[in-house]
C-alpha positions as CSV (number, residue, x, y, z in Angstrom):
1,X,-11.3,1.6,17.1
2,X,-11.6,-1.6,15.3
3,X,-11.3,-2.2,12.2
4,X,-14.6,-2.6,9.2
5,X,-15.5,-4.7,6.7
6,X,-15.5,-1.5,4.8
7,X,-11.7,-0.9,5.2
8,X,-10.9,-4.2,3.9
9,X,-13.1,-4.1,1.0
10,X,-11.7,-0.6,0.0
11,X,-8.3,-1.5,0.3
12,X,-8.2,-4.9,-1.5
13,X,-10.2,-3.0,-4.7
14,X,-6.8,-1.6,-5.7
15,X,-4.9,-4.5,-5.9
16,X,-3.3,-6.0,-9.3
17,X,-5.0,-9.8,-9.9
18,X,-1.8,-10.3,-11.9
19,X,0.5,-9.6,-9.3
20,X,3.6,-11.9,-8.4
21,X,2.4,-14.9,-6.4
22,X,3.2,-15.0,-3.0
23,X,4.4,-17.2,-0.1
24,X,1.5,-18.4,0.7
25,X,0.6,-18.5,-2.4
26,X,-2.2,-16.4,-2.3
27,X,-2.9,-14.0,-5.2
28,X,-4.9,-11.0,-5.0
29,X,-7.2,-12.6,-7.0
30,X,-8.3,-15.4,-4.7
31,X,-8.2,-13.2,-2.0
32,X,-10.7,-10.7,-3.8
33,X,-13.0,-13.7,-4.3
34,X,-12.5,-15.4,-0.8
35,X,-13.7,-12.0,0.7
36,X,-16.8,-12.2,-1.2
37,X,-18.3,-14.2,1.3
38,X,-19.2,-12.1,4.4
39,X,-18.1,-14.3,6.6
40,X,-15.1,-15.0,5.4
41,X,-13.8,-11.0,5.6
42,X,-15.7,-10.7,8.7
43,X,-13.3,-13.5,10.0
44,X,-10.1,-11.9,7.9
45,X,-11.0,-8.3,10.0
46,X,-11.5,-10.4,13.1
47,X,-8.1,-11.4,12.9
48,X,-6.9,-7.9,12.5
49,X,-8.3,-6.1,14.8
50,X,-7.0,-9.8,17.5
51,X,-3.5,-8.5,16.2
52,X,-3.8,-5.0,17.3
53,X,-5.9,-5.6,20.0
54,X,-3.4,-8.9,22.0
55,X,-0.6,-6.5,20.0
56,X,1.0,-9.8,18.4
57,X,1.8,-10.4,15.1
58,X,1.3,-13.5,13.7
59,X,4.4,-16.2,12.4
60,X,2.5,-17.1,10.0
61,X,2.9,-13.0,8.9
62,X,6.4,-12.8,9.6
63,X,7.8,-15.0,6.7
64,X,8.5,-13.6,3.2
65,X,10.0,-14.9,0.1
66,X,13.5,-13.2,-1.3
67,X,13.6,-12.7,-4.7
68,X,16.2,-10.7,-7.3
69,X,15.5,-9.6,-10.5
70,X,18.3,-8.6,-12.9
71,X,17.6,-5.4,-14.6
72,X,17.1,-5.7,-18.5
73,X,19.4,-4.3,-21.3
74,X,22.7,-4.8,-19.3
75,X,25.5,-5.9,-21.0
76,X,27.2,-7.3,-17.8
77,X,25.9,-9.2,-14.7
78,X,29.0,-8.8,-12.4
79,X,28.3,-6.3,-10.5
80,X,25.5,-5.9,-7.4
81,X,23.8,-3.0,-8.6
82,X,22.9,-4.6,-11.6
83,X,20.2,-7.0,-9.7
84,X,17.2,-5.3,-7.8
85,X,16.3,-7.5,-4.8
86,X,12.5,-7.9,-4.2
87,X,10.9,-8.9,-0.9
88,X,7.4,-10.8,-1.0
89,X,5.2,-10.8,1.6
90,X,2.3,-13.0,2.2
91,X,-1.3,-11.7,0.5
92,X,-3.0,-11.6,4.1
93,X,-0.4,-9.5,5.8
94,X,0.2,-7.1,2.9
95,X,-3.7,-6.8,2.9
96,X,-3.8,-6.1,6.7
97,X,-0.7,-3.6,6.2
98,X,-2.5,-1.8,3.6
99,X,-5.9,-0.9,5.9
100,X,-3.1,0.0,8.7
101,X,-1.2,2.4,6.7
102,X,-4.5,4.1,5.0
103,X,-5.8,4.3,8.6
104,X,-2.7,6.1,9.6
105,X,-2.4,8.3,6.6
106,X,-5.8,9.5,7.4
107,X,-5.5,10.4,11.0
108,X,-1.7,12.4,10.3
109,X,-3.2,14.3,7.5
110,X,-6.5,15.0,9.7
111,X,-4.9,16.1,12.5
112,X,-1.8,17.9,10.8
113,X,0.7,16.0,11.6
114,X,2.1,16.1,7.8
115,X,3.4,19.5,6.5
116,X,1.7,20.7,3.7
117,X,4.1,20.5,1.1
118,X,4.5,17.1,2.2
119,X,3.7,15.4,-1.5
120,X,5.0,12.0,-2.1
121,X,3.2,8.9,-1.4
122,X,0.0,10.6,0.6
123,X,-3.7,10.5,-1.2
124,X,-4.5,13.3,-3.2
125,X,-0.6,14.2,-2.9
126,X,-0.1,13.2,-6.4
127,X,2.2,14.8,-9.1
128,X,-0.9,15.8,-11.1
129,X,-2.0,17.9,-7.5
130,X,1.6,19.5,-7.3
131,X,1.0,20.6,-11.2
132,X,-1.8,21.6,-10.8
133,X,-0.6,23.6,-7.8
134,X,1.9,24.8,-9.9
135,X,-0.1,26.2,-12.2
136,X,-2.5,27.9,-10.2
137,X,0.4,29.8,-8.1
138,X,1.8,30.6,-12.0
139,X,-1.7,32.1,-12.9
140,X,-1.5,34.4,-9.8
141,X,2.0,35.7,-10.6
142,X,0.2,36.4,-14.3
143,X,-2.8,37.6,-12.8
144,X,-0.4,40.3,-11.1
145,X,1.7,40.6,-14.3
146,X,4.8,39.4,-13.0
């Protein structure tokens, strides 16, 4: 099934304008406005779906920037662990990636392929949903004065 204008539009909503730029230096703030112009994301989701559809990735997809950060408040940089590497991919791809993976997400939970206790990193799975889960299995127990 090929992918909609809708999916790109929904995905790119929750990305940060102030995000780190990228390698092709492309910030999710010129992306937002490219797609603004219909034709523009119908030719972005053309793409896609050639991707999936010729099942080829483009090189252009494939490169990435390798960044490390040192971590703040440290009162010695001699050591590995005290750097946290950071891989940046390019705006595009990570757009296309994002309407892939919500895709997916949507037809495991759909069809059951997740367990339900299965919490982290799904929609609706947050840790306000576990507390409030939590909560309503405590009322029960009260409810049955244990």
């Amino acid at each position: 099934m090929p992918f909609s204008n809708k999916e790109f539009k929904s995905a790119i909503i929750k990305c940060n304008n102030s995000s780190t730029p990228r390698p092709d230096y492309i910030s999710w703030k010129h992306l937002k406005a490219v797609i603004k112009d219909e034709r523009c994301l119908v030719n972005i989701v053309n793409i896609a779906n050639a991707c999936i559809n010729i099942s080829h990735w483009l090189s252009h997809f494939k490169k990435s920037s390798f960044i490390i950060i040192s971590k703040p408040n440290k009162t010695s940089y001699d050591s590995p662990k005290i750097f946290c590497p950071i891989i940046l991919l390019n705006t595009l791809e990570r757009l296309i990636k994002k309407v892939i993976g919500e895709r997916l997400q949507f037809h495991l939970i759909s069809n059951n392929f997740i367990h339900p206790n299965q919490l982290g990193g799904l929609k609706q799975q947050s840790t306000t949903n576990v507390g409030i889960f939590f909560t309503y299995l405590i009322y029960l127990e009260w409810v049955k004065n244990l």
